[in-house]
C-alpha positions as CSV (number, residue, x, y, z in Angstrom):
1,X,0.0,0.0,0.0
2,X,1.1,3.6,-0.6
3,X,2.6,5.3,2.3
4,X,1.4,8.8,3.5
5,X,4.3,10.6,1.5
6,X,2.9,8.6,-1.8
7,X,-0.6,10.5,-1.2
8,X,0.8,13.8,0.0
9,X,3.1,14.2,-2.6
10,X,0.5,13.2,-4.9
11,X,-1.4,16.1,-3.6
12,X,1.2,18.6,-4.2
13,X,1.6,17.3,-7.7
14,X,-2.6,18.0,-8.3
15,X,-1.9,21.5,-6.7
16,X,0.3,22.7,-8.8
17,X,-1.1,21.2,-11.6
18,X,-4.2,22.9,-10.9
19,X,-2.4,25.9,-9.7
20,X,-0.7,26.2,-13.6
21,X,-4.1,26.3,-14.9
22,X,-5.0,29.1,-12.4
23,X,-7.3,26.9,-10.2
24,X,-6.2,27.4,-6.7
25,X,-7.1,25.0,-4.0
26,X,-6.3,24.4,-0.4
27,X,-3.6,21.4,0.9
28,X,-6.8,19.8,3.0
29,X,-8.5,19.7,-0.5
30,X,-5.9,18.1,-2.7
31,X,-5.8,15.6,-0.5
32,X,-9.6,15.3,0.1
33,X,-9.4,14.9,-3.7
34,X,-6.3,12.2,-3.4
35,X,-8.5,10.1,-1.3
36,X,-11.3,9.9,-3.6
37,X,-9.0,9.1,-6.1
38,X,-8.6,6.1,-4.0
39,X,-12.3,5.1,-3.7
40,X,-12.5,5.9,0.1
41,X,-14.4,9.3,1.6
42,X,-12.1,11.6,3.1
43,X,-8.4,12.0,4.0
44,X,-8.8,10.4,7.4
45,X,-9.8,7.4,5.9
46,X,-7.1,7.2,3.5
47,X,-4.6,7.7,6.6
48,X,-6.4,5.1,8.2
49,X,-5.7,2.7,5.9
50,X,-2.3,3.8,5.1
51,X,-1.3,3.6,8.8
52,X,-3.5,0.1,9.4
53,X,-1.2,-1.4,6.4
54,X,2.3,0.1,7.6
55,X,3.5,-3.1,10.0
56,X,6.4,-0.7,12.3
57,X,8.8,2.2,11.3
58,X,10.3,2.1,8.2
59,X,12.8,-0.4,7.1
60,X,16.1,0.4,8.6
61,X,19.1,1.7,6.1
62,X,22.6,0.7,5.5
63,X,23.3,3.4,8.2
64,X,21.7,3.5,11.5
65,X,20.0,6.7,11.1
66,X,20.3,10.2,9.5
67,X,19.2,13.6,9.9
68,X,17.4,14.8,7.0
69,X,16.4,18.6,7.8
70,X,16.3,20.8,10.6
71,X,13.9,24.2,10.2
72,X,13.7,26.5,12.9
73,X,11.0,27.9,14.4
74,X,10.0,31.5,15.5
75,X,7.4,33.0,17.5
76,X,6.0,36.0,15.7
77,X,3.1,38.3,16.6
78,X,2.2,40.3,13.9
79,X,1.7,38.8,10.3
80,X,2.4,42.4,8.8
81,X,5.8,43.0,10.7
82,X,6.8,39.0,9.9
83,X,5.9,39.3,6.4
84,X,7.6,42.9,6.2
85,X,10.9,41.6,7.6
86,X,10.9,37.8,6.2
87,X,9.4,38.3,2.9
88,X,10.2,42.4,1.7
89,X,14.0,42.8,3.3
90,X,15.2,39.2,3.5
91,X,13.7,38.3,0.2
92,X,11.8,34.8,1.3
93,X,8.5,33.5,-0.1
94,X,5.7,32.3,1.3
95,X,5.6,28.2,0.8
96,X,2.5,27.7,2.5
97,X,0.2,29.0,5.4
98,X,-2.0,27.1,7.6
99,X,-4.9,27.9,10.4
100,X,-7.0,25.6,11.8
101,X,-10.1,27.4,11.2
102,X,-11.1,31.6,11.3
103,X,-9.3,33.4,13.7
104,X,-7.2,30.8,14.6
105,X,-3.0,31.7,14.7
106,X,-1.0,31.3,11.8
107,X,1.7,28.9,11.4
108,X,3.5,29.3,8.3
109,X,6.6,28.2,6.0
110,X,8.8,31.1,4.0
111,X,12.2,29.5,2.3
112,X,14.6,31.4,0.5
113,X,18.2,29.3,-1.2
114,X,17.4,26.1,0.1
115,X,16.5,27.8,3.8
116,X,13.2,26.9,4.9
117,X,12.0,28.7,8.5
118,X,8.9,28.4,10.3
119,X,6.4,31.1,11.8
120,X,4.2,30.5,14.3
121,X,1.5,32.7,15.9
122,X,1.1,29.8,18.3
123,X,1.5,30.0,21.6
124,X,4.2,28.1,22.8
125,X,5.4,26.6,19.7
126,X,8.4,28.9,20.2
127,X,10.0,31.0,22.7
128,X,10.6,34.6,21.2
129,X,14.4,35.9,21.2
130,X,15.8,32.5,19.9
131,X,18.7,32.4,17.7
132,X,19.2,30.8,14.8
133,X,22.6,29.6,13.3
134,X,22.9,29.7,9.5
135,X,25.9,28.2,7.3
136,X,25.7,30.0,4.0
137,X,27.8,30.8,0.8
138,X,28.2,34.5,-0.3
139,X,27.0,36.3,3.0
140,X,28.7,39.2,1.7
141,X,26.7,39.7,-1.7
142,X,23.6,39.0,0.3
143,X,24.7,41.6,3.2
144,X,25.0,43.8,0.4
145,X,21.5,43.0,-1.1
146,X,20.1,43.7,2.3
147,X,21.6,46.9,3.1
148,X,20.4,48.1,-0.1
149,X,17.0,47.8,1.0
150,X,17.5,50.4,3.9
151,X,15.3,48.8,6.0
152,X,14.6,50.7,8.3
153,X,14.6,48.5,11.5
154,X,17.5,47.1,10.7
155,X,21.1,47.7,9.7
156,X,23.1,44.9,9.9
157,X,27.3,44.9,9.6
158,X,29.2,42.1,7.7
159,X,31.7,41.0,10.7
160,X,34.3,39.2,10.8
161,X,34.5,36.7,13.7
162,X,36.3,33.3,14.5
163,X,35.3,30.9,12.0
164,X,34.4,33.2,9.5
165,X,31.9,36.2,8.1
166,X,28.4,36.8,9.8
167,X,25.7,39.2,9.3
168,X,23.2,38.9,12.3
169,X,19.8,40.1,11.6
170,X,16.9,40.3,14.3
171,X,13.2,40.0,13.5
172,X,10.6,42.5,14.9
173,X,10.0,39.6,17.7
174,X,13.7,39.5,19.1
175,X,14.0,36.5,16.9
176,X,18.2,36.4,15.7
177,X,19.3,34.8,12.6
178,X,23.4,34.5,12.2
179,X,23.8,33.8,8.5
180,X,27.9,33.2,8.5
181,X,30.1,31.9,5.8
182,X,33.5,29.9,7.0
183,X,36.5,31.1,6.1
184,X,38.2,28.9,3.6
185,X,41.2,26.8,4.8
């Protein structure tokens, strides 16, 4: 039987499938859609079955494990002032948004060159002021990209530390992002 990444990427592909013809839809929908495409009612069905036919974890690999992906998290409180700083300065797009219902928070996905970052309206999902490490390649032509912008809250230097270059960058939340380059050995 398919596995839940079989039917949700099969939703993504019927999204932006649909999106290229300028139908829009919701994720919850495509894969509404994806489980009738199956036969069966809804999506709760379809993971139902999906989980009823999965025996245990998957099979192990030829290593004993193996971290995929880590994306941060950050607390915001304002969608304006997140979407200000995240998407107009630091140049990320929205991937997706989510709420459970109306007036519900927001918890939502912006990526930018392979970084992907969370925001959450919810409550305790993060503690504001965290910091956020961030290996990168050309810090410098993206500190100058940055600075070009004048934005107006924030006016970060290109410095020089230890291991390398680092531009630091703080969100309206107290949220810190250290995008650094090493130095080359």
């Amino acid at each position: 039987m398919r596995t839940f990444e079989d039917a949700k990427a099969m939703a993504k592909a019927l999204r932006e499938q649909l999106a290229a013809r300028q139908v829009a839809i919701s994720h919850s929908e495509s894969l509404e859609l994806v489980a009738r495409q199956f036969g069966l009612d809804d999506w709760n069905v379809l993971a139902a079955k999906i989980a009823a036919a999965t025996d245990g974890p998957p099979e192990a690999s030829p290593e004993p494990f193996r971290f995929d992906e880590a994306i941060p998290i950050f607390r915001i409180f304002a969608l304006d002032k997140a979407r200000e700083f995240y998407c107009d300065w630091l140049g990320f797009s929205v991937d997706w948004e989510h709420r459970f219902g109306e007036n519900f928070p927001l918890y939502m996905q912006v990526s930018r060159a392979g970084l992907k970052l969370h925001l959450s309206e919810h409550h305790g999902d993060a503690t504001p002021g965290s910091t956020c490490f961030v290996e990168m390649r050309g810090v410098a032509a993206f500190h100058r990209e940055i600075r070009a912008k004048d934005y107006r809250h924030n006016k970060p230097g290109l410095d020089e530390v230890d291991w390398g270059w680092q531009v630091q960058v703080t969100d309206p939340f107290n949220n810190r992002i250290r995008f650094c380059e090493r130095k080359v050995k």
